[in-house]
Every structure is written in structure tokens, then in C-alpha cells.
N, C-alpha and C positions, 0 to 999 in steps of 0.2 A: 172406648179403647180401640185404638187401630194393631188388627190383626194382620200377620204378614203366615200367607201359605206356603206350606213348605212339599215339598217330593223329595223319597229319599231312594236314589238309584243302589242298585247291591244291595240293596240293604239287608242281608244278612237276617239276623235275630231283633239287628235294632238296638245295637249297642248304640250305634250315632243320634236315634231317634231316639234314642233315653234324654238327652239333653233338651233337646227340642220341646218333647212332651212336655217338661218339667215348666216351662214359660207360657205363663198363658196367652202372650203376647201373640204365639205361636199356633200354627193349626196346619198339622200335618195331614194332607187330604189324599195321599196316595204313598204308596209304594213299590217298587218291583225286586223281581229275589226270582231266580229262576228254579231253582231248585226248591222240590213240593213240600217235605217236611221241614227245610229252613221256613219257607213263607207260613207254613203253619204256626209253626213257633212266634214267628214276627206277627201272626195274625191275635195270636194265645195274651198276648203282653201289649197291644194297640189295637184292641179289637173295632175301633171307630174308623180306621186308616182302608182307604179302600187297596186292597191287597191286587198289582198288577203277576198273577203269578207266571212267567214267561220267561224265554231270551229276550234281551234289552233290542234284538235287530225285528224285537216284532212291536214295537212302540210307536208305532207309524203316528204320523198327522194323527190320522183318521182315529185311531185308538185312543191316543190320548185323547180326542175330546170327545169319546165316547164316552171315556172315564170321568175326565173331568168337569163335565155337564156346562162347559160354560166357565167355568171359575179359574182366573187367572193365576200364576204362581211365581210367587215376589224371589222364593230360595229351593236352591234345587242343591241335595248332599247327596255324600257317597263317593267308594271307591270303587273301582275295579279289582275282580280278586288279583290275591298281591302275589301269588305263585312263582309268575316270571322275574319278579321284581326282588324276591328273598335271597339276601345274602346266605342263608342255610341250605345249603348241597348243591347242586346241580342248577343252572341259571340258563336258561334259553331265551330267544328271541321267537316267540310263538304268538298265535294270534290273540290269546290273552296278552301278550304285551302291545297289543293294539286294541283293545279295548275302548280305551279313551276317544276314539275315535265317534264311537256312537255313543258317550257320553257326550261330545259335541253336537251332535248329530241332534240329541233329545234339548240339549240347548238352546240350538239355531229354533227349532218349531217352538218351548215355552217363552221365551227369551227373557226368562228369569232376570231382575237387578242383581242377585249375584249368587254365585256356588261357592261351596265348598267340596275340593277334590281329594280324599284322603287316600295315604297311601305307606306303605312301609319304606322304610330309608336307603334300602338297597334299589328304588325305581332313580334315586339319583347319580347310580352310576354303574344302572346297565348301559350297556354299550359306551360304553369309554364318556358315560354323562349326555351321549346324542340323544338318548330316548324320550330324557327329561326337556331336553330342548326343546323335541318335536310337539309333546305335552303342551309346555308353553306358548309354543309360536302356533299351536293348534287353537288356543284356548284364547289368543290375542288376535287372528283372524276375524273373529268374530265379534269385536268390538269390547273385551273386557281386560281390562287391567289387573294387573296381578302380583300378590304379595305369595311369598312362603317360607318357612319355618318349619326347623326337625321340634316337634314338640317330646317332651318321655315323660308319660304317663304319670312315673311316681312322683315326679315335682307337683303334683294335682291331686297327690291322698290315695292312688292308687298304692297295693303293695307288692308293686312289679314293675321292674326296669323296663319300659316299652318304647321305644322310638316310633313316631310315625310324622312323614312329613304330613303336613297343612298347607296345601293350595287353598287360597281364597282368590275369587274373583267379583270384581264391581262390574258393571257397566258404564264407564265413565269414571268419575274422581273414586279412588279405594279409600276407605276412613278406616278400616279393622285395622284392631290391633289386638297382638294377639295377649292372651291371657298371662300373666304373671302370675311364677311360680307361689304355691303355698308351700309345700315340704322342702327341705332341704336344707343344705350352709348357712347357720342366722334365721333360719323359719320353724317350723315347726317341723321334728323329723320326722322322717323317712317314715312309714308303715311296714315294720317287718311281720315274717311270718307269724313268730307269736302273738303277736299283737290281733293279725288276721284270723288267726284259727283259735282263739283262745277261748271259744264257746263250746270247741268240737272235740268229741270224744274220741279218747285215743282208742284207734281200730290195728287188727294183725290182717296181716293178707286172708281175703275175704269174708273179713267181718263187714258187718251193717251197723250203724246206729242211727235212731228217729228222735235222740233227746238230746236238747243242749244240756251242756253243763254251765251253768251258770245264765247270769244276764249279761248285756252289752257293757263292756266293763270301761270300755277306751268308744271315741269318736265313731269310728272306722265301724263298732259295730253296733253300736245306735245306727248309723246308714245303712246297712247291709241288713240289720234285724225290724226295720221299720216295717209296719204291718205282717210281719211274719210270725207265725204262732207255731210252728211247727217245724221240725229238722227233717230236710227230705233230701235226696241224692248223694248222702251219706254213705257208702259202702266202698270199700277196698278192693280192687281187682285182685282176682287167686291166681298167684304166681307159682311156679313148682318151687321144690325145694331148693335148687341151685341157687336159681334167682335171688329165692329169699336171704340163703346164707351170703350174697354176695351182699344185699342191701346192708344186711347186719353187721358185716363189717369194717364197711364204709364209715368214717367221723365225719363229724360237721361240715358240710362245705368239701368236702373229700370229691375226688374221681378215679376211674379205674387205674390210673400208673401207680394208688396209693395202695390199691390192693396185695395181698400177697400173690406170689406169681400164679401158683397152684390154684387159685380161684381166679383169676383175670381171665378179662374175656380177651381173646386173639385181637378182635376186629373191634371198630367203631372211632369212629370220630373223638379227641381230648374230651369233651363233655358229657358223655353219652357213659353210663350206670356211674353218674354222680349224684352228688346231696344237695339238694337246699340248705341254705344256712339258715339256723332259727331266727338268730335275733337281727337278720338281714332283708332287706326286700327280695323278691324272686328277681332270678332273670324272668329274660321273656319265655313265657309259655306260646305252644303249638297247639293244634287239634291233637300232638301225641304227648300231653301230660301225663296223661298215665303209660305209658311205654317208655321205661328204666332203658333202653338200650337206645333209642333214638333221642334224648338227650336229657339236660339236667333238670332233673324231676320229681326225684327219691326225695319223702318226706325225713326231714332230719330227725324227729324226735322217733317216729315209729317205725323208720327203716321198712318201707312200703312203697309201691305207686298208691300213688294219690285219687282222693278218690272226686267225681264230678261235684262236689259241693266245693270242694278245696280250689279245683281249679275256676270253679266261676266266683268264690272268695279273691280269688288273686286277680281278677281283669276289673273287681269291684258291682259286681254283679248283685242286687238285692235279693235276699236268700227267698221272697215272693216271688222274684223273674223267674218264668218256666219253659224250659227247653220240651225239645220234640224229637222223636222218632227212636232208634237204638242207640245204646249207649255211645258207638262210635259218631254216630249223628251230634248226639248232643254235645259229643267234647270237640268238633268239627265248629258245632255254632257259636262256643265260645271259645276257641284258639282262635277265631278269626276276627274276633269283636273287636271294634274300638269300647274301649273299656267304660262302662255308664259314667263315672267321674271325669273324665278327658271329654267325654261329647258336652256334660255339662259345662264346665268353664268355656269350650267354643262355641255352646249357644250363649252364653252370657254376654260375651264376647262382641256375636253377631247381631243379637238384639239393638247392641251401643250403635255399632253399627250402619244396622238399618234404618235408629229411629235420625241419624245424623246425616243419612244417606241425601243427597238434592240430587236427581233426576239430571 
């Protein structure tokens, strides 16, 4: 069986390597994550991946084939963090939105047959859509071809509205194509929150629980409970009482202009100390799912923030994936994932792909 090596630039926790992993086809030989307890984490859940932990500007020549002993690399994935790129607050042109740059850069020295450049929807129309261009006409300089596509998540079994574009690049003729939806209009629906959470015990602001309730009752959590024996990251952040009385009396899908005046909060953006809808998929989640005031994220049934197991339920995360560092850390590793079910369809994807691929 012909193995194609992969590198996975950013890479985070390794939501995108969740896919990858999954295909034996596949043999991820490296990573880089600049930040120490993401790579931890990344190291915790692909412990065979030789973990590059750095800035992406210290991957010189020299470095990478220090790492990589020799051994060539057929696919090189990853985004750059998508901060400048988020249609959510404040939007800059900062050197993070030039990132991409030395993701070329790690290009031009592996000269990988092709990439995948992932990215949130809003890097398509920073700067009046120039940015995206520069991207492009970056990525075509150096001899590769390129297709792309706004993919969202929950067309793919995830139970969260997530947009993210899909840059794929060939060297030469592109064959990808990208993945067709499973959920949705005529397929099988949507994964909403109960569906998602229907193992997990109802908690009040700063309760804990370590027991499911029940077995994997629906699809979603036969995936999610496969080799998991145990409930962990289970707990409620303790809000004061304000807060609380404000969740409680929020309804379903509710936000604060629903509130009565006397408990409304002055300030916040239309989304922000609102509900999830049960029997709906999530919007997209941040590193601040559990912060009721920076956007919608109040668990509909228990009128609560949500607690770290809920939120790596919603990006589709296996309740065996194990994050790193403080709690802030860990809900950081997974607001920023590409969600384990979304990497998997674009490694399916990539395999057809490659095996179709002629030089």
C-alpha cells in the first residue's frame, strides 16, 4: 500500500489531523503549533507525530530536514490563525494576516504535490477580497493550482454551523473534489443539541459530573463515545447570581432584547447573553463558549455556560480527545479546531485525490 506523508502547519490540537490519522493511507510525520500547551495537547492525541514546537519563521531549510531525516512530504495542511480574518469584532490587517506568507515559504523548501490551506470565511473579504487574492496569486507563484470552497461543518455530521473556506492546492493538474454533504435538505438531518448532549447530565452553575446517563443512543454518539469509558471535562463554570438569573430567564433560542428591561444587560453585541436552541444545531462556537456575555452560548435546557465537554461535543471532538493546560487553554484548543468530522471528509477527499494524482 502506497503511503503519502503528510505535515501539518498550525496545527492546533489537531482537529485537521484527526482526519488524516484516520486513513492508513496516510502518515503524518511532523507537526508545528507554536504555542507550548496547544503542542502538548497535539503531542497527547498523535503521540507518533514528531511535534515541531516553534514559530513557523524558525522552520528553515536546515530544520526541517533535521526533522525530517530524509523523508519526503507528498501533503502539507493547515491554517493560519484566523484572528484577522474573523468576521467577529474588530478586523485588522496585522502580521497575522500575512501569515501565509511563510506558509509558502515552508512550501517553496518541501515542495509538497499538494496543500490544504484552511481558513475561516471572513479571510475572503478582508480587505475589500485583496487579501484573498494575494493568498492566491501567493500560492500560484509557485507552481500550484487551485481550487476553493466555503465548506460548514454541519453539512458533515458535525452539531454546529461552522463555515470555513478550503484552499486545496496541486502541483500541476488539481483532481479534488470536494466532499458532498451528508446532513441536511433530503439527507440525513442536521445534528442538534439534544441529539449531541443526550448522554450528559444536567449540571447548575458549578456543578460537575463524571457519569453518563445513558448509552450512545443516535450516530453522533456511538462517534463521539467510541473508546471512551468514562465522563471527563464535565463541569459548569460558577457564575454569580445576576448572571444566573439572567440565563434563567432567557427561552429557547432567546437573546438579551428578549429579556425584561430590569435584568438586561446595557452593553453587548445582538448575540451575546443568548440561548442555544435544543432541537437546533449550534452556531459557531469561539474559545469563549463559556462566556454568556461574548456571545451565544447559554445551554438551552440548564440555562448555564457550558461546560468544556459540551463544547468539544459541538466541534465533534471524541469524548477520548484530550486537551491541555487551564481551562482557558483548553476551551482556546477547541474554539479554534477544525472540527474532527470536517477534517475527516477532506481527508477522504484527498486520498481520491492523490491516488488519481499524475505528476
Amino acid at each position: 500500500m502506497k503511503r503519502f506523508n503528510v505535515i501539518d502547519l498550525f496545527a492546533g490540537v489537531g482537529g485537521l489531523s484527526y482526519g488524516f490519522s484516520k486513513l492508513p493511507e496516510f502518515n503524518i510525520i511532523a507537526a508545528n503549533e507554536i504555542e507550548k500547551d496547544i503542542s502538548i495537547a497535539y503531542t497527547l492525541n498523535h503521540p507518533e507525530v514528531k511535534m515541531m514546537n516553534c514559530d513557523i519563521a524558525s522552520l528553515t531549510s536546515e530544520a526541517l530536514e533535521e526533522t525530517l531525516k530524509g523523508e519526503s512530504v507528498d501533503v502539507v495542511v493547515g491554517g493560519p490563525p484566523c484572528q484577522s480574518y474573523s468576521t467577529v469584532g474588530k478586523r485588522q490587517l496585522d502580521d497575522r494576516a500575512n501569515l501565509f506568507l511563510q506558509y509558502k515559504r515552508v512550501l517553496q523548501i518541501l515542495q509538497p504535490k499538494a496543500f490544504i490551506f484552511e481558513n475561516v470565511v471572513g479571510i475572503l473579504s478582508m480587505d475589500r477580497g485583496r487579501l484573498f487574492k494575494r493568498v492566491q496569486s501567493a500560492f500560484e507563484e509557485i507552481g500550484y493550482s487551485l481550487k476553493y470552497q466555503v465548506l460548514n461543518a454541519v453539512n458533515y455530521g458535525v452539531p454546529q454551523h461552522r463555515e470555513r473556506v478550503i484552499l486545496v492546492g496541486f502541483r500541476g493538474n488539481n483532481p479534488f473534489e470536494y466532499p458532498a454533504p451528508t446532513h441536511g435538505d433530503g439527507l440525513i438531518p442536521y445534528v442538534t443539541l439534544k441529539e449531541a448532549f443526550a448522554d450528559l447530565p444536567p449540571l447548575q452553575s458549578g456543578e460537575r459530573s463524571d457519569q453518563y446517563v445513558g448509552g450512545p443512543s443516535n450516530d453522533f454518539l456511538k462517534f463521539v463515545r467510541f473508546g471512551s469509558s468514562a465522563l471527563t471535562e464535565h463541569f459548569a463554570p460558577k457564575n454569580g447570581e445576576h448572571l444566573i438569573k439572567i440565563m434563567q430567564a432567557l427561552g429557547d433560542g432567546q437573546s438579551k432584547d428578549d429579556l425584561p428591561e430590569s435584568i438586561r444587560p446595557k452593553s453587548g453585541y445582538p448575540n451575546t447573553y443568548a440561548k442555544l436552541w435544543w432541537n437546533r444545531p449550534s452556531t459557531t462556537i469561539t474559545r469563549n463558549f463559556a462566556c454568556p456575555s461574548s456571545s451565544r452560548c447559554i445551554h438551552p435546557r440548564d440555562s448555564r455556560a457550558m461546560s468544556i465537554r459540551e463544547g468539544a461535543r459541538l466541534q465533534s471532538f471524541p469524548d477520548n480527545y484530550m486537551f491541555y493546560g487551564s481551562d482557558g487553554m483548553k476551551r482556546l484548543e477547541i474554539g479554534n479546531a477544525v472540527p474532527p468530522l470536517l477534517s475527516q471528509a477532506i481527508a477522504e477527499q484527498m486520498l481520491k485525490a492523490m491516488i488519481e494524482f499524475k505528476d
